[in-house]
C-alpha positions in Angstrom: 0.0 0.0 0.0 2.8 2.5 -0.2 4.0 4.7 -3.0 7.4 4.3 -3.0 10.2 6.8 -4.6 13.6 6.4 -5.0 16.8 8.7 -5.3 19.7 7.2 -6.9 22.4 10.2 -5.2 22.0 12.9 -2.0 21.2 15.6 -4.5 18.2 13.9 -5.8 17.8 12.5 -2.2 17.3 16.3 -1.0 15.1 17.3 -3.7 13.1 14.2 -2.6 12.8 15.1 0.6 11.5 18.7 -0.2 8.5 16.9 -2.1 5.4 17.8 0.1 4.0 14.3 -0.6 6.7 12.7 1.3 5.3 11.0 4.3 8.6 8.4 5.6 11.7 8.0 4.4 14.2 5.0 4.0 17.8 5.9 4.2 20.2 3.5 2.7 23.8 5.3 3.9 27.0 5.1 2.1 28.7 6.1 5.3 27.2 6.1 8.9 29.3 9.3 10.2 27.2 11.6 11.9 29.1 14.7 11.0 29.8 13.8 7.5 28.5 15.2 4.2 25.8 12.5 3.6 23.6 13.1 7.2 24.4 16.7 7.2 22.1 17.2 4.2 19.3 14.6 4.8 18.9 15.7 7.8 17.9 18.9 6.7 14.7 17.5 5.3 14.2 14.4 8.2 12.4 14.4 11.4 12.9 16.7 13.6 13.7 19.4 10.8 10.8 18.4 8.6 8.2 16.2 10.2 9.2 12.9 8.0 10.1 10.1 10.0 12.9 7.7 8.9 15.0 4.9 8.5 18.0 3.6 8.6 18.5 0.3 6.8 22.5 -0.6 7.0 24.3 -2.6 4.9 25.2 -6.0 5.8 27.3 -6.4 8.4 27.0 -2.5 9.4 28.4 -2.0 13.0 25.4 -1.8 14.6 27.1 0.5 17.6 27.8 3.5 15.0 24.3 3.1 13.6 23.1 3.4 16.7 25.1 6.5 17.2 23.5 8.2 14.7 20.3 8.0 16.7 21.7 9.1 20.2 21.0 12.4 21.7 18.2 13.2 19.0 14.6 14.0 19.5 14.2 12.6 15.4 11.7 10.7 14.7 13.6 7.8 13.6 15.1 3.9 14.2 16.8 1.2 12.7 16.5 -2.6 11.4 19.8 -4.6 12.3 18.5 -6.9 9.0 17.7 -5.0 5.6 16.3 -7.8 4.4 13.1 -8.6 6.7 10.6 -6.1 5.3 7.4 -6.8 7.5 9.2 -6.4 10.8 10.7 -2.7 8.4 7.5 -1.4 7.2 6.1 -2.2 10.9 8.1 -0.1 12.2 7.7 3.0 9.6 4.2 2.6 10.6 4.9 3.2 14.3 6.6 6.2 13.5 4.1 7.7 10.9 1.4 7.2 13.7 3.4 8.8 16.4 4.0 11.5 13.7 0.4 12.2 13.4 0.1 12.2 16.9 2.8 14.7 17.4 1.0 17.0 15.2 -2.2 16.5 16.6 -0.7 17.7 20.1 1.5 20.3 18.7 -2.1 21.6 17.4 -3.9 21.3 20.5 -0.6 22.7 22.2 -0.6 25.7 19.8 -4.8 26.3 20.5 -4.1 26.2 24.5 -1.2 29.1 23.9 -3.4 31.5 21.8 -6.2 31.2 24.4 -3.9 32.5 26.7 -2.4 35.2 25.0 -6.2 36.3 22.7 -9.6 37.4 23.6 -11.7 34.8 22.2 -14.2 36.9 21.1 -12.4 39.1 18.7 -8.7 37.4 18.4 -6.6 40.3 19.7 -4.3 40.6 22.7 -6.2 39.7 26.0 -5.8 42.0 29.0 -3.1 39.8 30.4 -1.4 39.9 27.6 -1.7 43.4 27.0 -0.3 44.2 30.2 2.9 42.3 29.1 3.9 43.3 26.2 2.7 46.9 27.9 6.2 46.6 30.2 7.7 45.3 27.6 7.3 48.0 25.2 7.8 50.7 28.5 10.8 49.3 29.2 12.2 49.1 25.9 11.5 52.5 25.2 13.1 53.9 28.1 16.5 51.8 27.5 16.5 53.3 23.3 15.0 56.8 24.5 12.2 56.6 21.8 8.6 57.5 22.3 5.5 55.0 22.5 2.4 55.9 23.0 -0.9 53.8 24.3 -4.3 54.5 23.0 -7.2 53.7 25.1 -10.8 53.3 23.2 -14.0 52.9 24.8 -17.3 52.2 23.0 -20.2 54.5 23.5 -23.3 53.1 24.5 -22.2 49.6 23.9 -24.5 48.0 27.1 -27.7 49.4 25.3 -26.8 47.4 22.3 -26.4 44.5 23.5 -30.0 44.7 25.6 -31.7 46.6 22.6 -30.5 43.9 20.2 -29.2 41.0 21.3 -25.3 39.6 22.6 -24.8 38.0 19.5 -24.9 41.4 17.9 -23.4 42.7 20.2 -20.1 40.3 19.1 -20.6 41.7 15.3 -19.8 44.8 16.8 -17.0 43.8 18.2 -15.5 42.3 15.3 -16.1 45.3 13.2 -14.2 47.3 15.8 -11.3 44.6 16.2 -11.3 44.5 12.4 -11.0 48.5 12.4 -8.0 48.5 14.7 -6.2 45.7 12.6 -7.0 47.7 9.7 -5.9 51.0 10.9 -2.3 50.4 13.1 1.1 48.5 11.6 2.2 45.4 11.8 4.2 46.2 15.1 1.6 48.2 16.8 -0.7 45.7 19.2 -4.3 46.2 19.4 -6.3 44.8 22.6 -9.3 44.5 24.1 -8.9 44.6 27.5 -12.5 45.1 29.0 -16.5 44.6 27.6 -16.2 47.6 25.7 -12.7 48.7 26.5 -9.8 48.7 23.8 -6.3 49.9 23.9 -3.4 49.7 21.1 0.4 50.2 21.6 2.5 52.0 19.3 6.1 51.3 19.8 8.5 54.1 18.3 5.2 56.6 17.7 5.2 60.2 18.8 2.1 61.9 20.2 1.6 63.3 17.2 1.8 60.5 15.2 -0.2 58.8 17.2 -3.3 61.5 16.7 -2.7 60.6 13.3 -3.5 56.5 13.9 -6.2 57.9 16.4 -7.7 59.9 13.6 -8.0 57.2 11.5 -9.5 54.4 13.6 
């Protein structure tokens, strides 16, 4: 049931490697030195660097203790068969480490969800109040060590309570949006728009003058 795809020298191996459809890899070494040529550039396209776990299948009579070296001390994705030639114990083992592939990706998914909740308002997907506070510091502190200006905006929405009991909550989160939108719209890539309350708001602007900040104030 695989599709299998060969390369006959390392630079068609790394060219291989780079496919996206690559899911495993076998690697049949000429040399089993760590530091050498060859595993210096597969490894740039092999678990951990790339998420495609591999083989190694040795040649006969490969000393198994540097083959085993190449494995030590590495958070790869990877093993080893001590005999080339006994394919189902092989391809059972490329199946462990596809699964515990997909599996790592799975929790590096979850793991990434967790750390945006703590760091975004769920409601509108900029900085949270915590957050905010941070990178608040942050930015203070920063700008007292360079001497350069930064300046925080604070925005409050008028009038925001009667919407959401003359409407409904739900509309009450479109308006939200359209003002977290707005900000993302309206400030650079280095500014960082919050909300930090309800109806509450703030954006920093590292390396922004009063003035210029008016300007960004203006516009929002």
């Amino acid at each position: 049931g695989w599709e299998v795809r060969t390369a006959g020298h390392l630079a068609e191996s790394r060219a291989l490697l780079g496919s996206p459809v690559v899911r495993a890899a076998l690697v049949y070494p000429l040399t089993l030195l760590r530091e050498g040529a060859e595993w210096r550039t597969l490894a740039e396209g092999l678990s951990p660097h790339r998420a495609i776990p591999w083989m190694v299948v040795p040649w006969t009579d490969a000393p198994h203790a540097a083959v085993a070296q190449l494995l030590d001390h590495t958070p790869a994705l990877a093993d080893w068969v001590r005999d080339s030639s006994d394919w189902p114990e092989l391809e059972g083992r490329l199946k462990r480490l596809c699964s515990l592939q997909e599996q790592r990706a799975v929790l590096q998914q979850r793991v990434s969800e967790l750390e945006s909740q703590l760091v975004l308002d769920h409601k509108t997907g900029l900085a949270n109040d915590r957050h905010f506070r941070d990178r608040l510091r942050v930015e203070f502190e920063r700008a007292q060590r360079h001497k350069v200006p930064a300046t925080l905006l604070m925005l409050d929405l008028d009038f925001f309570k009667q919407i959401n009991d003359s409407h409904s909550y739900e509309y009450g989160d479109a308006v939200l949006m359209a003002v977290s939108d707005t900000l993302r719209a309206c400030v650079r890539s280095i500014d960082i728009p919050a909300r930090i309350g309800g109806d509450e708001f703030a954006v920093i602007l590292p390396s922004t003058s009063p003035r210029e900040a008016a300007v960004v104030a203006h516009r929002i």
